[in-house]
C-alpha angles and dihedrals in degrees: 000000000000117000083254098066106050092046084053098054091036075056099050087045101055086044092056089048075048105065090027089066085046107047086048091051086052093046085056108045085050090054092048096044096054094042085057088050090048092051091045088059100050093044089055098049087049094066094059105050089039089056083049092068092047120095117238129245091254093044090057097043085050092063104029125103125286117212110203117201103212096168088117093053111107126197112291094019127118104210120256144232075048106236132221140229120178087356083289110123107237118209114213107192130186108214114194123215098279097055094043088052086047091059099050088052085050088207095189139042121284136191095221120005104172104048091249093169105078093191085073105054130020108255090267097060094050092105137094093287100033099232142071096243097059078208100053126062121192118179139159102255094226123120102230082222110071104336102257116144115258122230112242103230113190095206145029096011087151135043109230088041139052086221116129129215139127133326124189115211112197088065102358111233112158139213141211127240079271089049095255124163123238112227123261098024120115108262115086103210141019131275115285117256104212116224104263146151127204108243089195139349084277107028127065126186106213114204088034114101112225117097122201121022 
């Protein structure tokens, strides 16, 4: 074999080793490549469905906790604009002496007078006034019939007592200043006391268990 020869085939060889090297390279990089893309994919798919479980901004402020500045609310008053809580309004009333010591007579009939039913008030608002402050009433401004919202009227609620409380127009069941219903009317509970705890002597947080400060 000439010298010729055998640089031509050393030449071929190394050629061949050559294109091997590259062609493995090339297998690689698309391996590799392709393996990056697919991650990508899966990670992008991962932030969706992770954002789906996570509860929106509005889905957390529906259920967060509501602080209600009464400071402005004089005896005898309901505080107005009315807040909300849930979506729910929520009636803060101001009872003077001579209501708190009513309730405590109970001078007409009532349905339940003492909040018998625990799903409508926390344990420390299971008492005459339905609160932990005799002089503050908080209560979810909701009728238990058919969920319209009741009128707060300051005097004469009841026949047979001056006392004021809440009426509810559409069917007309009416409550007492704690928010009591009076027997035979329509609504089959009373109204709903919200958990709560009194930040300060003028400021309560509704949806916060507590009770008193």
């Amino acid at each position: 074999m000439s010298s010729d020869d055998v640089s031509h085939e050393a030449s071929a060889s190394e050629g061949a080793d050559a294109q091997r090297n590259v062609n493995t390279s090339r297998r690689y990089f698309l391996i590799g490549a392709t393996s990056a893309v697919a991650g990508l994919g899966v990670v992008g798919a991962a932030v969706p469905f992770v954002s789906y479980w996570q509860p929106s901004a509005k889905a957390r402020a529906a259920g967060a906790p509501v602080k209600i500045d009464f400071s402005k609310l004089m005896p005898g008053e309901m505080l107005s604009p009315i807040q909300a809580w849930r979506g729910k309004p929520i009636f803060v009333v101001y009872r003077d002496e001579d209501t708190v010591a009513s309730l405590t007579e109970q001078p007409h009939s009532l349905a339940d007078p003492d909040s018998q039913n625990e799903d409508m008030q926390p344990a420390y608002a299971q008492n005459a006034t339905r609160s932990t402050r005799p002089e503050i009433g908080i209560y979810v401004g909701i009728c238990t019939h058919l969920g319209c919202s009741p009128k707060y009227v300051e005097t004469e609620n009841f026949e047979d007592t001056k006392q004021g409380g809440f009426f509810c127009p559409c069917h007309g069941s009416k409550f007492d200043m704690a928010g009591r219903v009076g027997a035979g009317y329509p609504a089959p509970d009373n109204l709903e006391v919200p958990p709560h705890s009194f930040e300060s002597d003028t400021v309560v947080i509704i949806g916060e268990e507590g009770g008193a400060a």
